[in-house]
BASETI-243196 format. One record per residue (C-alpha): residue in one letter; x, y, z. Coordinates in Angstrom, 1 decimal, decimal comma. Last residue first. Example, Ala and Ser with C-alpha at 12.3 -4.5 7.8 and 13.67 -1.06 7.14 Angstrom:
BEGIN
- res / x / y / z
- S / 13,7 / -1,1 / 7,1 $
- A / 12,3 / -4,5 / 7,8 $
//
This chain:
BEGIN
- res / x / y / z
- X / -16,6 / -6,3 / 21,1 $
- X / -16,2 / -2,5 / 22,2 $
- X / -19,8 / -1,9 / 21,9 $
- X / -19,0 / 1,3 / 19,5 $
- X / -17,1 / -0,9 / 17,5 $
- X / -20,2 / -3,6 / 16,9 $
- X / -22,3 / -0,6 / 16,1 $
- X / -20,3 / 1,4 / 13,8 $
- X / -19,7 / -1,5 / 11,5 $
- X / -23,2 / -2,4 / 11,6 $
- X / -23,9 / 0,9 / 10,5 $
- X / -20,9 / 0,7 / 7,8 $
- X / -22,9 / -2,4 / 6,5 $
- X / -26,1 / -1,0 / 6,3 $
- X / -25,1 / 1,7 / 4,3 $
- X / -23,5 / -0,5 / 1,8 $
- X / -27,1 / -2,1 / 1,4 $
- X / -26,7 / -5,8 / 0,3 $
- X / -26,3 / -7,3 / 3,9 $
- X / -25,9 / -11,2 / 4,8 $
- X / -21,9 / -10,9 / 4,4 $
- X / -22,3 / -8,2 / 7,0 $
- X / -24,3 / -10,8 / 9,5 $
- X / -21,6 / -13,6 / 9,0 $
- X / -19,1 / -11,2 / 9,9 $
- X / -20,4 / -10,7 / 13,3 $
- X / -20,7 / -14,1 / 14,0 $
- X / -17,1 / -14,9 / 12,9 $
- X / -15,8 / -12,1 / 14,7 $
- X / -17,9 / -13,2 / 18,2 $
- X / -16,2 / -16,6 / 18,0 $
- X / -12,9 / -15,4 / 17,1 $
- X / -12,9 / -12,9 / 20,3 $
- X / -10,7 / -9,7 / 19,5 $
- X / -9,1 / -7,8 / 22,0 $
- X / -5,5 / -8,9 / 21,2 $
- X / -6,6 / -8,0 / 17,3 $
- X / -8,1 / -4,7 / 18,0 $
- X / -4,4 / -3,6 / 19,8 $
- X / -2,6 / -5,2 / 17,2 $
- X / -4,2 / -2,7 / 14,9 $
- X / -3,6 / 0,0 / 16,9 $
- X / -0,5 / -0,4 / 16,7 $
- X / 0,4 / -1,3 / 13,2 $
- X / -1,6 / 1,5 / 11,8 $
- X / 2,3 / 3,7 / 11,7 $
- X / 3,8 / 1,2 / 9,7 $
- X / 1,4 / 1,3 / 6,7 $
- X / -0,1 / -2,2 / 6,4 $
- X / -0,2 / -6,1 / 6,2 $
- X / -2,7 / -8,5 / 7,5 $
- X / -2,3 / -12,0 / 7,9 $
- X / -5,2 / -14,4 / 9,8 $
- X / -7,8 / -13,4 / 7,3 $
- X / -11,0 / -15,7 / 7,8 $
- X / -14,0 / -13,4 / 7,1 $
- X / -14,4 / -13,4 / 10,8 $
- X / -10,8 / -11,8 / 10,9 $
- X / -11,4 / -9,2 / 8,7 $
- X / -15,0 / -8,5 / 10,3 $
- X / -12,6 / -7,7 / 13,4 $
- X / -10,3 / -5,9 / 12,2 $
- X / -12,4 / -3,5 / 10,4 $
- X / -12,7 / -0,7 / 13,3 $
- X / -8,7 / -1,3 / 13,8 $
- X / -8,5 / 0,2 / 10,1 $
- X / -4,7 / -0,6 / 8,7 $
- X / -6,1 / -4,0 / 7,0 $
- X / -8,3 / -1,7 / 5,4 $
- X / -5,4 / 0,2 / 3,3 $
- X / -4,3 / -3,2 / 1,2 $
- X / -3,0 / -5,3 / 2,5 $
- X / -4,8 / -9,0 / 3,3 $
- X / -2,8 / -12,2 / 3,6 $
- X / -3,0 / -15,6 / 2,4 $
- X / -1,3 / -18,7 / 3,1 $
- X / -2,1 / -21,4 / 0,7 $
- X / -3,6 / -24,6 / 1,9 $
- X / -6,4 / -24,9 / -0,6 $
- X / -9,4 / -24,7 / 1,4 $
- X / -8,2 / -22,1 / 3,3 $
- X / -7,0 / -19,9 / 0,4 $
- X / -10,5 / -20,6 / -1,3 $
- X / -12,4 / -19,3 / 1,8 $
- X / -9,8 / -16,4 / 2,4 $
- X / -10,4 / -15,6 / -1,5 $
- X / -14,4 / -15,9 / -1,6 $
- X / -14,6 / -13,5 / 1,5 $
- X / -12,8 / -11,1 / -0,1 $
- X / -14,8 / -11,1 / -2,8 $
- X / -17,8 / -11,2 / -0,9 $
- X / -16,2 / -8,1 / 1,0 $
- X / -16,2 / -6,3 / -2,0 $
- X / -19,6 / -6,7 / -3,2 $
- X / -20,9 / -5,7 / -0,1 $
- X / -19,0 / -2,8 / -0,2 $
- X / -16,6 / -2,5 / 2,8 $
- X / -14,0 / -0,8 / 0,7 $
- X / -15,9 / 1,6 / -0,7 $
- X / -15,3 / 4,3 / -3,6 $
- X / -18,8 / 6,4 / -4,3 $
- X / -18,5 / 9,0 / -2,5 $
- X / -14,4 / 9,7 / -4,3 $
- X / -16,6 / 9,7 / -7,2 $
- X / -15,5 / 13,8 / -8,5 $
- X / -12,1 / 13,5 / -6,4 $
- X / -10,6 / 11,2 / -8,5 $
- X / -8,2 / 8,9 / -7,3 $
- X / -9,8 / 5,3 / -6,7 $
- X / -11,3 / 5,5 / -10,1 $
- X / -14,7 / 4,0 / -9,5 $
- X / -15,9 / 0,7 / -11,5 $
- X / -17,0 / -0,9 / -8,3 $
- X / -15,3 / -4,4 / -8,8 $
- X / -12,3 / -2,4 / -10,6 $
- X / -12,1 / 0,3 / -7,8 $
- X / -12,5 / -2,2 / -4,8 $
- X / -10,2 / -4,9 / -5,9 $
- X / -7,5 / -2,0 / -6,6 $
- X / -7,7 / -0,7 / -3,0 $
- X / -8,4 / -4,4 / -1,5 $
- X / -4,9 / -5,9 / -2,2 $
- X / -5,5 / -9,7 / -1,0 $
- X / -2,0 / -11,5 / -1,3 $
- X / -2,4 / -15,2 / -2,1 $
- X / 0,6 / -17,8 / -1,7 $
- X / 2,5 / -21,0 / -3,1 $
- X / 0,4 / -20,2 / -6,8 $
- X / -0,4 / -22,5 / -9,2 $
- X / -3,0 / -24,1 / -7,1 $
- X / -4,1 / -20,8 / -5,5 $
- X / -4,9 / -19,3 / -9,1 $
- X / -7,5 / -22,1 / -10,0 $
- X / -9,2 / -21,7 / -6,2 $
- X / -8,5 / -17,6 / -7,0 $
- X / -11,0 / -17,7 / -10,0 $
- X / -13,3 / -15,1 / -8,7 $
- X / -11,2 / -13,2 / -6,9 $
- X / -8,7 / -13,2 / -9,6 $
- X / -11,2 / -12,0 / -12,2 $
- X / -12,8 / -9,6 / -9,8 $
- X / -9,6 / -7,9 / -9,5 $
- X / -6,9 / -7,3 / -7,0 $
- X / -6,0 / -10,8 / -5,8 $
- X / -1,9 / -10,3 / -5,6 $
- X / 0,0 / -13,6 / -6,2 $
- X / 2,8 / -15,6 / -4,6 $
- X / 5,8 / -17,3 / -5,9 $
- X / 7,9 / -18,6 / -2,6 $
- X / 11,5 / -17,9 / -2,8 $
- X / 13,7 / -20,5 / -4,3 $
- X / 14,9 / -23,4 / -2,5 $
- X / 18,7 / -23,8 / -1,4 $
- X / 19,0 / -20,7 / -1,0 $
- X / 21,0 / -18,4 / -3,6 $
- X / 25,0 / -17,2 / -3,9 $
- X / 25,8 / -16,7 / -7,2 $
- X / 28,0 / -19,3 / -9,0 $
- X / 27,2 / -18,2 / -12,3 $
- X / 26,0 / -21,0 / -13,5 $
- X / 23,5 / -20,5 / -10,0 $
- X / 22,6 / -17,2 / -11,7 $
- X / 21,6 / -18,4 / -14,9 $
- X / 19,7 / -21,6 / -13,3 $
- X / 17,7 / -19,1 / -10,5 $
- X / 16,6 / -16,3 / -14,3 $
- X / 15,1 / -19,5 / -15,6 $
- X / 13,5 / -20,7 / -12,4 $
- X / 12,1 / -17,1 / -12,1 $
- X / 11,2 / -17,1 / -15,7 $
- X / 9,0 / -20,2 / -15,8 $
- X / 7,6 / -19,2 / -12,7 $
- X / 6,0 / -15,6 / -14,3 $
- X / 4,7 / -18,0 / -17,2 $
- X / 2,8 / -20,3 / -15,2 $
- X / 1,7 / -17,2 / -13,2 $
- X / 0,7 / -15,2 / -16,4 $
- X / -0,7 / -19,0 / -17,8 $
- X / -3,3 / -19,2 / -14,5 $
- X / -4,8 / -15,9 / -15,9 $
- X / -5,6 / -12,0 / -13,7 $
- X / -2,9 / -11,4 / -12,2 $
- X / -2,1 / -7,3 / -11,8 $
- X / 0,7 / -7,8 / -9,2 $
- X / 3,1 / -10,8 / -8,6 $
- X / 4,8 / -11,0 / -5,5 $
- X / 7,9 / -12,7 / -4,6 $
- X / 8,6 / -13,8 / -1,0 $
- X / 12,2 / -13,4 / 1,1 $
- X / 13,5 / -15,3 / 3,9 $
- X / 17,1 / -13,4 / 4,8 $
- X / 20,1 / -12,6 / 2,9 $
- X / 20,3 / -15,2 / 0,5 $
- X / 17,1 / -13,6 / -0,5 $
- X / 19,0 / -10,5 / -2,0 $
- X / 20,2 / -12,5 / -4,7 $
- X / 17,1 / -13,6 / -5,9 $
- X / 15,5 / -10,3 / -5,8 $
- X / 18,3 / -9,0 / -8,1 $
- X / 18,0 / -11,6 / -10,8 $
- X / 13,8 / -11,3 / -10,2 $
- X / 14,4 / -7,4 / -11,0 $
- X / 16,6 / -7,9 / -14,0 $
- X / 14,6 / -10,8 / -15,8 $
- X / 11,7 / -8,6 / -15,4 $
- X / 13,1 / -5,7 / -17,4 $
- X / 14,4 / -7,6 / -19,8 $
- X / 11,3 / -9,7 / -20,0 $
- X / 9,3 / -7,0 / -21,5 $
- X / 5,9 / -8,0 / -22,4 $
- X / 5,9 / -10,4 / -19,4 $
- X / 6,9 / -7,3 / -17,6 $
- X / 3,8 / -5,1 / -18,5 $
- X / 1,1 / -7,8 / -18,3 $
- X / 2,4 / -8,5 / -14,6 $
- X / 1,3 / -5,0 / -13,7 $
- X / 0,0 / -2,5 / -16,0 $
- X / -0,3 / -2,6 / -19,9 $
- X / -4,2 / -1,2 / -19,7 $
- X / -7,1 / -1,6 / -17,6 $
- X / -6,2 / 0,9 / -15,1 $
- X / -3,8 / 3,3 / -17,3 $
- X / -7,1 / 3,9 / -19,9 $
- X / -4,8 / 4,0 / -22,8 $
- X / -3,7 / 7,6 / -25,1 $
- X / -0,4 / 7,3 / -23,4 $
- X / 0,3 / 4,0 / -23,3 $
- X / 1,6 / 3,9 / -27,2 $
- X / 5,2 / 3,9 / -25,8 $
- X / 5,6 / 2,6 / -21,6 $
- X / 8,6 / 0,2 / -22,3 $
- X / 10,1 / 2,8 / -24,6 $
- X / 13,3 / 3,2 / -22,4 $
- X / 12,7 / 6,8 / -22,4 $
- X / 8,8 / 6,0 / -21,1 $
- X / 10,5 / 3,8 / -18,1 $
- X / 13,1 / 6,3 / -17,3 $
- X / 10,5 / 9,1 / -17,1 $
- X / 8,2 / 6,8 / -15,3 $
- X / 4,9 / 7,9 / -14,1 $
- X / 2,4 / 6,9 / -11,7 $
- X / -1,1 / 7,2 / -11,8 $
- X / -2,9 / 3,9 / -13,2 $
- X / 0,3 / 1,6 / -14,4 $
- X / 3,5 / 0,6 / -12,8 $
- X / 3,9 / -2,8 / -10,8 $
- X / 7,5 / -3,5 / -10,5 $
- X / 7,6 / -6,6 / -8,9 $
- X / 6,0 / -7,4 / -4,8 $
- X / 8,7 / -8,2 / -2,6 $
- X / 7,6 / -9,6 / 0,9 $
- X / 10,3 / -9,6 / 3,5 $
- X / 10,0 / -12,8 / 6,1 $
- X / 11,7 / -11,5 / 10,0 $
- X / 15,2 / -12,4 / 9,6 $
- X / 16,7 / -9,3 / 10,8 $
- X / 14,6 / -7,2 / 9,3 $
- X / 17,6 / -5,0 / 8,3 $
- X / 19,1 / -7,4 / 6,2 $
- X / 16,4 / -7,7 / 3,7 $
- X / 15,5 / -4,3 / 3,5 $
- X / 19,6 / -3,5 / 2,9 $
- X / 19,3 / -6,7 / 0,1 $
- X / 16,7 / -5,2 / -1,8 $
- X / 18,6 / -2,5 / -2,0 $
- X / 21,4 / -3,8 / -3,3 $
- X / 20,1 / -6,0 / -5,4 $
- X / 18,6 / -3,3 / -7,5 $
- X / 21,3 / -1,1 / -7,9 $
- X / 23,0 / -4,4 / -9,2 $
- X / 20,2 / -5,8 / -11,2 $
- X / 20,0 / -2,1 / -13,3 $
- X / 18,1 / 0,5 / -12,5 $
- X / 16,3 / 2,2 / -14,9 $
- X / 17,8 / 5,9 / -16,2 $
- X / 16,6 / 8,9 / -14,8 $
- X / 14,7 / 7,9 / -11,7 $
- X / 11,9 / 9,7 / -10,1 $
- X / 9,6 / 6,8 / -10,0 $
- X / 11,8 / 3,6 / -10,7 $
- X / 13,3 / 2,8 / -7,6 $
- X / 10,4 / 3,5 / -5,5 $
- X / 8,0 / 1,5 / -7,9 $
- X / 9,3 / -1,5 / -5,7 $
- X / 6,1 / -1,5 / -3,2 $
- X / 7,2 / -3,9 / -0,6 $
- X / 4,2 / -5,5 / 1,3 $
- X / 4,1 / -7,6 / 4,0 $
- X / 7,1 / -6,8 / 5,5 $
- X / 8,5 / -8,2 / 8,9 $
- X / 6,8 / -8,9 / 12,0 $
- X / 5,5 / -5,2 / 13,2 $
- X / 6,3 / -3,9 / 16,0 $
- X / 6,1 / -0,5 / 15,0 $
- X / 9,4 / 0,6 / 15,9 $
- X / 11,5 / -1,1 / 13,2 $
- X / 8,6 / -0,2 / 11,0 $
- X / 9,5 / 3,2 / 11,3 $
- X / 12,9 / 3,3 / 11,2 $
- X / 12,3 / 1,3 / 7,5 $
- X / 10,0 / 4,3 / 6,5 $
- X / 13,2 / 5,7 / 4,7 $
- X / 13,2 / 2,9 / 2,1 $
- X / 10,3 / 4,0 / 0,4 $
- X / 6,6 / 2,6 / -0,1 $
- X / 6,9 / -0,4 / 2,6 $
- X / 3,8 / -2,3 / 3,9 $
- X / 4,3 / -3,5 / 7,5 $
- X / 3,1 / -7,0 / 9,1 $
- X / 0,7 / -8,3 / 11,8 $
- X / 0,8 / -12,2 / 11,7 $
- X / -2,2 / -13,2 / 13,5 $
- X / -1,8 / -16,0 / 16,5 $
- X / -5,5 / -17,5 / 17,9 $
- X / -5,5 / -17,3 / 22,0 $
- X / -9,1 / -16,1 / 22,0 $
- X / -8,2 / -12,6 / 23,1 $
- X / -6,2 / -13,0 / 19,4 $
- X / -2,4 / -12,8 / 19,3 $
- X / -0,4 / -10,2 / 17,7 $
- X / 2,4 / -10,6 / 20,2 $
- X / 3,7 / -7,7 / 22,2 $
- X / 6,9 / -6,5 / 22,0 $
- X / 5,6 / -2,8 / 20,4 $
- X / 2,3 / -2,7 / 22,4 $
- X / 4,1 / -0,5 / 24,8 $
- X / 4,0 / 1,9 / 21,7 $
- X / 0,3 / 2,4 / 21,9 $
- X / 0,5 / 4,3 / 25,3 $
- X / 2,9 / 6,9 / 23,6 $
- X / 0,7 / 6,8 / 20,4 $
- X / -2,3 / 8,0 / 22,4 $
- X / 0,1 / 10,7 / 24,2 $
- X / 0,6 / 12,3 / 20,7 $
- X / -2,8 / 12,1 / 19,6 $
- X / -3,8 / 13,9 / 22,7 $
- X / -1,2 / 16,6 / 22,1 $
- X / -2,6 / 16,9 / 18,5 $
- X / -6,3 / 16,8 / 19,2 $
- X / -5,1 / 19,7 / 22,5 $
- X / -3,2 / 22,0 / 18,9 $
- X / -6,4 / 21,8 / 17,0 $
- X / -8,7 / 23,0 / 20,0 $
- X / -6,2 / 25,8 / 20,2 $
- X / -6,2 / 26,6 / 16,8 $
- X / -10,0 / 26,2 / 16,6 $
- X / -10,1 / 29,1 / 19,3 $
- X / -7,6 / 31,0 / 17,8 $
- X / -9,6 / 31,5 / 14,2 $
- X / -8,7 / 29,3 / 11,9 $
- X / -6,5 / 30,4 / 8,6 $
- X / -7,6 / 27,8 / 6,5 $
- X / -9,6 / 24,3 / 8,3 $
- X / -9,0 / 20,7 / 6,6 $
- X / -11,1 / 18,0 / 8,1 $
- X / -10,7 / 14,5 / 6,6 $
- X / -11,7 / 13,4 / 9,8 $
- X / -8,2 / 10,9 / 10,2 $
- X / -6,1 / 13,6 / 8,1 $
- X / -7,4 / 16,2 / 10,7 $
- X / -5,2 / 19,8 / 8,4 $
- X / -5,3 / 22,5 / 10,1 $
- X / -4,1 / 25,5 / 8,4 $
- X / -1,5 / 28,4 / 9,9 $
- X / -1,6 / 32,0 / 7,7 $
- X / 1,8 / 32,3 / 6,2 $
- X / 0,2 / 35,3 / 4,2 $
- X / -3,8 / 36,5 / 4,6 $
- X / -5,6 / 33,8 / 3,7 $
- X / -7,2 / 34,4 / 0,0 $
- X / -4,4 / 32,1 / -2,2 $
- X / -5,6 / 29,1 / 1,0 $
- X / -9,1 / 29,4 / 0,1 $
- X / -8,9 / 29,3 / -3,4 $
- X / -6,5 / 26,2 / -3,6 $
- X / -9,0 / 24,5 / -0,8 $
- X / -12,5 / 24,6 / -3,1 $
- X / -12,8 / 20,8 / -3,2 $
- X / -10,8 / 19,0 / -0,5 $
- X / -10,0 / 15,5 / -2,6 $
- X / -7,2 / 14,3 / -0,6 $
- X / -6,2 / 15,0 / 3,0 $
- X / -3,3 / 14,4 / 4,1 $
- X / -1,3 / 14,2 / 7,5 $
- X / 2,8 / 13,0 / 6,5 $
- X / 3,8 / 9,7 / 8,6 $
- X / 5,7 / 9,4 / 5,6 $
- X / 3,6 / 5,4 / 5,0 $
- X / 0,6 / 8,0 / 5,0 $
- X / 2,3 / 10,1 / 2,4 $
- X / 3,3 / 7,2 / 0,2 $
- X / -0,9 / 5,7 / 0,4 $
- X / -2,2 / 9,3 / 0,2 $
- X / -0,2 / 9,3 / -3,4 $
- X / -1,0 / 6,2 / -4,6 $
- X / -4,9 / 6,6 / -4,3 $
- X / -6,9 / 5,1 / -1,3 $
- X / -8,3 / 8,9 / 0,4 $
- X / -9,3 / 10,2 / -3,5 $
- X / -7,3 / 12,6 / -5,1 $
- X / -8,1 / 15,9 / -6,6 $
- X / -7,8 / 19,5 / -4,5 $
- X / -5,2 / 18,4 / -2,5 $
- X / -4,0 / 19,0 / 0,7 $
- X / -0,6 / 17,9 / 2,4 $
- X / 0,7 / 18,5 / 6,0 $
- X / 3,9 / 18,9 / 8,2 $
- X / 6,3 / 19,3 / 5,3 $
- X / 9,4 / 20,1 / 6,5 $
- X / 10,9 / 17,0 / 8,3 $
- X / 8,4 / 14,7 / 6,4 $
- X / 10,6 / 16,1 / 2,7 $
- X / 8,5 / 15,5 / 0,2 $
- X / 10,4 / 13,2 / -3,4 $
- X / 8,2 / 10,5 / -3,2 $
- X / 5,1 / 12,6 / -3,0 $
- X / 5,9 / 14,5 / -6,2 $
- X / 6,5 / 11,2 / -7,8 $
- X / 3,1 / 9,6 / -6,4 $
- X / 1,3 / 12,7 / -8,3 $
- X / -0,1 / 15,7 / -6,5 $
- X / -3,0 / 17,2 / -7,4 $
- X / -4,5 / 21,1 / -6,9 $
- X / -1,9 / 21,9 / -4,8 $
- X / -2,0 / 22,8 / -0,9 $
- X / 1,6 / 22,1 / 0,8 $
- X / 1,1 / 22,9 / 4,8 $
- X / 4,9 / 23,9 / 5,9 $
- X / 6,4 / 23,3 / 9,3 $
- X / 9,6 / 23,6 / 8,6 $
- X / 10,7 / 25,8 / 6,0 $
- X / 10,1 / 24,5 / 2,2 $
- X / 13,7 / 24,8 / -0,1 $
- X / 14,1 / 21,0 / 0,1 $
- X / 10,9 / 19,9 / -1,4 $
- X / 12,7 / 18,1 / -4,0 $
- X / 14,7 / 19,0 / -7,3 $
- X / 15,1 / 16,1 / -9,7 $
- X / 18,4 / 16,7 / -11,7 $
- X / 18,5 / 19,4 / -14,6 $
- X / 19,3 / 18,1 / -17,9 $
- X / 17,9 / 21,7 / -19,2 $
- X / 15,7 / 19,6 / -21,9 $
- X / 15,0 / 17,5 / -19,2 $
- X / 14,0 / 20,0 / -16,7 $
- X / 12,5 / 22,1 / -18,9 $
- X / 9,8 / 19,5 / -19,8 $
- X / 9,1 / 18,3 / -16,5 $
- X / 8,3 / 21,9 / -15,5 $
- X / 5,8 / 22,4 / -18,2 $
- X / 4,2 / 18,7 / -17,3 $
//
């Protein structure tokens, strides 16, 4: 906060990560979403941090870098400022292992994971042309979440089919001043293009919880926040009906950027039938401006979709799904309000699950609802990127899933050897457990048997 201070008052531009050599293991005690967005993945080989959880903003922008993290390593700050100087540390972001000036032996056993690792992703990258199609001949559309433009390489070589997900608090994290329609539109529009007509996703600004603004809060769209719970308070949807402006700008631009290529918008933080009734009544508002204005737009606006991320949603998503044209399942934030657990702090981080039983009712409840209803729905948030969970996904009746490029892969792979049949069974016993334990056993079990 110190540093953010002097740098405004100095009107100093953003400084990144720049000045780190190659190679470098960053160790902090937190490390906000606008920190993240602003790491360099050609120098900064690894991140630890003392708070965090595994599912908060931040792990989500470094694992869509390609970036190893772990999040939550009580105790590392002190061990790294007693290694001797540019002392090497391991950091396993899959184990959540995180080992300070090793001795050789665990540097070599380190440095054979790695090599391993990389000849695993070798093999997996002949998946790349590959349909996402079940061993039971069923199709799954396997898409890519999108935190920052520069992950678009990425996702070009993941194989997946398009964007599921594109996080547009990019444009807004670490800017001085709000973008305007046009600096809007025209990104959008390079995402757009550059699937080459594979469906982009584009969920609205969605800012609350642990990011921060400074051109947000200088507009005064964020005053008498501070002193709020961010989870449960002007986040989401809620914040851009408040201030239409703002919306207005970022549908206008949107919009445009569908005549591009097949776009979908996504609302975030939806929790009435009268915020999507509302949300509509702008976007058709915002389509007549534009169309007087003889912009270019398709013929029939982009479909209106909305995320499930609380128990209210999930609950109500039959009266949701008939007001909506899609449903977008985003299991980090279902799983920390259904669970009460802040997804990023370190002090419950045992006590955030995604396969709750709870949870996983939920999600059951939306496919169900979704299916019954017509509506395409998708899952992504961070379990769709788990190849162990693919299978209960799709016996809980998800045939989309979106996630960080670099899962893609491997969760193809788990879908082409999936059998419906035996997914549907198997998720049919989890939906019958109330121990969380239980269910991660049975987890285990029915990925160790390869079925």
């Amino acid at each position: 906060i110190a540093r953010r201070l002097i740098r405004n008052l100095a009107a100093q531009p953003v400084a990144g990560y720049s000045a780190f050599p190659p190679g470098t293991v960053l160790v902090a005690e937190q490390l906000r979403p606008a920190d993240a967005a602003l790491i360099d993945p050609s120098r900064v080989s690894g991140v630890v941090t003392e708070d965090g959880g595994a599912t908060d903003h931040t792990a989500i922008m470094l694992r869509a870098l390609g970036i190893p993290a772990v999040m939550g390593a009580a105790g590392v700050c002190a061990a790294a400022s007693l290694a001797p100087a540019n002392a090497p540390i391991i950091v396993d972001g899959g184990s959540g292992i995180v080992v300070v000036a090793p001795d050789a032996a665990t540097l070599e056993t380190a440095r054979i994971g790695v090599a391993a690792y990389a000849r695993e992703r070798q093999k997996l990258a002949r998946l790349r042309r590959l349909k996402a199609v079940t061993a039971s001949g069923e199709p799954v559309e396997l898409q890519a979440n999108l935190e920052l433009p520069a992950e678009l390489p990425l996702i070009a070589q993941s194989g997946a089919a398009g964007i599921g997900l594109l996080r547009t608090e990019f444009l807004f994290i670490n800017a001085e001043t709000l973008p305007d329609e046009a600096a809007q539109f025209a990104v959008y529009r390079e995402i757009v293009e550059s699937m080459s007509g594979d469906p982009t996703t584009i969920r609205v600004l969605d800012w609350g919880g642990e990011k921060q603004s400074d051109a947000l809060t200088q507009a005064g769209f964020l005053a008498g926040m501070g002193d709020l719970n961010p989870a449960l308070g002007l986040r989401g949807l809620r914040l851009l009906l408040r201030a239409p402006e703002l919306f207005e700008a970022q549908l206008a631009a949107i919009l445009r950027a569908s005549a591009h290529g097949p776009v979908r918008i996504l609302l975030p933080m939806v929790t009435l039938v009268a915020e999507v009734q509302a949300a509509r009544e702008i976007l058709e508002r915002v389509a007549r401006r534009l169309r007087r204005r003889r912009v270019k737009l398709p013929s029939t606006l982009p479909p209106l979709g909305v995320m499930i991320e609380t128990p209210a949603a999930a609950l109500n998503a039959d009266a949701l799904a008939l007001e909506a044209d899609f449903l977008a399942i985003g299991t980090n934030d279902l799983a920390m309000y259904t669970l009460a657990v802040d997804r990023g702090a370190a002090e419950v981080a045992d006590l955030y699950n995604s396969v709750h039983p709870a949870v996983l009712k939920l999600v059951a409840r939306v496919a169900s609802a979704a299916l019954r209803l017509r509506r395409p729905v998708s899952l992504c948030g961070e379990i769709g990127g788990d190849p162990r969970l693919t299978p209960l996904l799709l016996g809980l009746g998800l045939r989309s899933l979106s996630t960080n490029a670099s899962s893609v892969p491997l969760v193809k792979q788990a879908i082409r050897s999936a059998e419906i049949e035996s997914c549907v069974r198997f998720a049919r016993q989890v939906l019958d457990q109330t121990d969380p334990a239980r269910v991660s056993a049975l987890i285990a079990a029915f990925h160790a048997r390869g079925v």
